[in-house]
C-alpha angles and dihedrals in degrees: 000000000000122000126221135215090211119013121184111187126186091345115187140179149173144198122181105296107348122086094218091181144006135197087325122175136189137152136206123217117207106251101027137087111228111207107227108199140154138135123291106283096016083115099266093136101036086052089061090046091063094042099056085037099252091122128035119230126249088211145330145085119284110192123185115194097339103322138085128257123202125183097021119197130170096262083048095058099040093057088046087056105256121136130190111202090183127201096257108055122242105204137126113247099198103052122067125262089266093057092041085055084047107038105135094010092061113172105235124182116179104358079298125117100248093223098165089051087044091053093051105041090051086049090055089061093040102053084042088072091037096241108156094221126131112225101219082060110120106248097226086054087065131086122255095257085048088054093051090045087061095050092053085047095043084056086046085052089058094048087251103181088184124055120190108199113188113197089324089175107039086108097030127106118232089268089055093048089059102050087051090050084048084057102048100044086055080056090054096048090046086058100253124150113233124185110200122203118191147139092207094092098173090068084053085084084062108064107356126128101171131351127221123198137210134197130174089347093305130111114245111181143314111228125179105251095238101051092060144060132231094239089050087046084054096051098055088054110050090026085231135090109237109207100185116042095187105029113205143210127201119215137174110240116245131186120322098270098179126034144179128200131189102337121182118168124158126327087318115043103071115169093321105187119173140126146207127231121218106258093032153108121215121198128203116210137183148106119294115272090038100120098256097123084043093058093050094053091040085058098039085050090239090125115035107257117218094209146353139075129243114213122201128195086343095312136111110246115199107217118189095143137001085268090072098043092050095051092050080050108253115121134171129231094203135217097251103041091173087061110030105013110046129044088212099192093062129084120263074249097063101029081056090039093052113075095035091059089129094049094045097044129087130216084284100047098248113139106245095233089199091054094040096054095045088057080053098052104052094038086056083048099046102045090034088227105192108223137133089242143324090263094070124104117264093231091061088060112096116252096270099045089048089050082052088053094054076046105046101049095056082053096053083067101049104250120200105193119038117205104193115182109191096334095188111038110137095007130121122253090246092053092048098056092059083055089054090049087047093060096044088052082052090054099047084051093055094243106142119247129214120165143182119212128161086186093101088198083061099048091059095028091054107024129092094189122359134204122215117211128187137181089356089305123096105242104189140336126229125200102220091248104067089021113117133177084248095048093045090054095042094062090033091057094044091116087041091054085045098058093039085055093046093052091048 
């Protein structure tokens, strides 16, 4: 009989009034990486919960490497081995990578941080996965995919044999992405056990062994990767077999209904002119770091702007702060909708309720309940967001219906112009799809669409015109029907083809 390194067996839990999981199994092999998918919301992430001791268990069996563990708690399953490098970073920005691997285990002689042993120590690992990083570096001076190359090295530094990765390269280029593959494939070699969560199913081809799937918090089925097929591996998630992966509308295009002219905010926003046609999507492209996020909050008046005008429906709008844009009815759906889009704390209700205070309130400022739940309620209805009730926190929503709730409450107020900056990161594909469906709803309705991707699949398969930018500049713009992935990258690499011409 084989044996595991991590064995779950009829796992089941519960929150009030949501069965998370139910009887749920899966099992982890020493020198393979096990894909762990499902839908938002199938117990992915609850699983791994119990796993790394962060939730109890209602009931069910946890082995780890052959015996049983009962009572697991996150000290319990450090010292067993088993490491969660979770989507969201936990790192401290303040203190160097070497502190970051020891925080909490710090090496002390004589009542003294030993920073020198500490040094070494955390550049042995380092140069052991081959990752080029000082130790003594300040971890908030470091890129995104740096950082995450720390937390894979600060679990090597605890002998960690299993590795749980949830969505690593949701905020990685391409580059990045690669590196982080090179890494994980070592692991593999060495005989850890590695279970990777993601959305991104094409990188599944890369580095999976078998794949387990997850709906509605019950285990569905393992397969071995290569005996299988993505659109078989669909079908067993959503339950469902999704024929068109980017549905699409087409519209006749109407007047320009959105413009912007000679925009110019911070290092990234230079003379940005573009538009948006009634009865269209436009998608912004380009390489990270090109100024696309910067535009959108430019626009929105999150960041101060040194020049330039916005026009909408054929008027000057005046935009200082995001209070002014949402009144003239442009709103933005951001990039991080847990930061800066949620307030996760709060109930569906009042995330709804926020930002239609003024729509909500009476003479005397008092929010109108009955008004307020009935904005709930069809904005429940008309985005099918899938929750217990409006009372529940925002933070207990999966990752999709909480992207439908930043978007539904712009809606409730009849917004005229949509801002959308990376509307599906993190988010499952049947979940994007009901994005998909969501713009082109937008777009029968005449509410203009802009949009910012860096899926490239998802600029061409949703787009009916797209704009490049690169190095805070538009550098070209493609109707959909003559745009290419060459083409895009072509323009989106134009600095990039300057510099190298330069340097000959």
């Amino acid at each position: 009989m084989q044996e595991y390194l991590v064995e779950l067996q009829g796992v089941s839990k519960s929150f009030p009034g949501v069965q998370a999981l139910d009887h749920v199994q899966l099992n982890l092999q020493a020198g393979e990486v096990l894909a762990l998918l499902g839908e938002n919301g199938a117990g992915k992430s609850t699983l791994m919960k119990i796993l790394s001791g962060i939730y109890p268990k209602d009931e069910g069996v946890t082995r780890v490497y052959g015996n049983a563990v009962e009572n697991m708690t996150p000290q319990k399953a450090r010292e067993l081995g088993i490491a969660i490098i979770h989507q969201e970073l936990n790192m401290c920005q303040h203190l160097t990578v070497a502190e970051n691997i020891f925080l909490g285990r710090e090496i002390v002689r004589g009542g003294r941080l030993a920073r020198r042993e500490m040094n070494a120590a955390a550049g042995e690992v380092l140069r052991h996965l081959n990752i080029d990083i000082d130790p003594e570096t300040i971890v908030g001076d470091l890129q995104l995919s740096k950082q995450q190359m720390v937390e894979i090295a600060k679990a090597l530094s605890t002998n960690a044999k299993v590795l749980i990765m949830d969505e690593p390269t949701s905020a990685l280029t391409a580059k990045e992405i690669n590196d982080l593959f090179t890494i994980i494939r070592k692991l593999r070699a060495e005989g850890h056990g590695i279970i990777y969560i993601s959305h991104r199913l094409e990188e599944l081809q890369y580095i999976a062994d078998r794949v387990t799937i997850l709906r509605d918090g019950q285990y569905i089925t393992t397969m071995n990767y290569r005996d299988t097929s993505l659109r078989e591996i669909i079908s067993y998630m959503v339950g469902r077999e999704i024929k068109e992966k980017f549905p699409r509308v087409d519209c006749e295009p109407g007047d320009v209904i959105f413009e912007v002219k000679n925009l110019n905010a911070g290092r990234l926003v230079r003379d940005i002119n573009l538009s948006v046609r009634q009865g269209e999507i436009v998608g912004i492209a380009g390489l990270m770091g090109a100024g696309r996020t910067e535009t959108t909050r430019a626009i929105f008046g999150v960041d101060p702007k040194v020049s330039g005008e916005i026009w909408l429906r054929g008027q000057h709008v005046n935009i200082r702060r995001p209070e002014d844009s949402i009144r003239a009815g442009i709103v933005l759906v951001p990039e991080d909708r847990k930061r800066d889009g949620l307030c996760v704390k709060l109930s569906i209700k009042d995330n709804i309720a926020l930002p239609n205070l003024d729509i909500l309130c009476n003479r005397l400022t008092v929010v109108n309940r009955r008004k307020k739940g009935t904005m709930t309620d069809q904005t429940v209805h008309d985005l099918r967001i899938k929750l217990p009730n409006a009372d529940v926190d925002a933070a207990s929503l999966s990752g999709g219906n909480q992207q439908k709730v930043v978007v539904g409450k712009w809606l409730a107020r009849h917004s005229k112009m949509v801002l959308f900056d990376e509307p599906t990161r993190g988010i499952d594909v049947a979940a994007k799809v009901e994005i998909y469906n969501l713009m082109n709803e937008l777009k029968r309705q005449g509410i203009g669409v802009l949009f910012v991707s860096s899926e490239m699949p998802e600029i061409l398969g949703i787009s009916d015109r797209i704009v490049v930018m690169c190095d805070g500049r538009i550098t070209g713009e493609l109707p959909i029907g003559e745009a290419t992935q060459e083409k895009i990258m072509d323009l989106a690499t134009r600095f990039e083809s300057k510099i190298n011409h330069a340097t000959a």
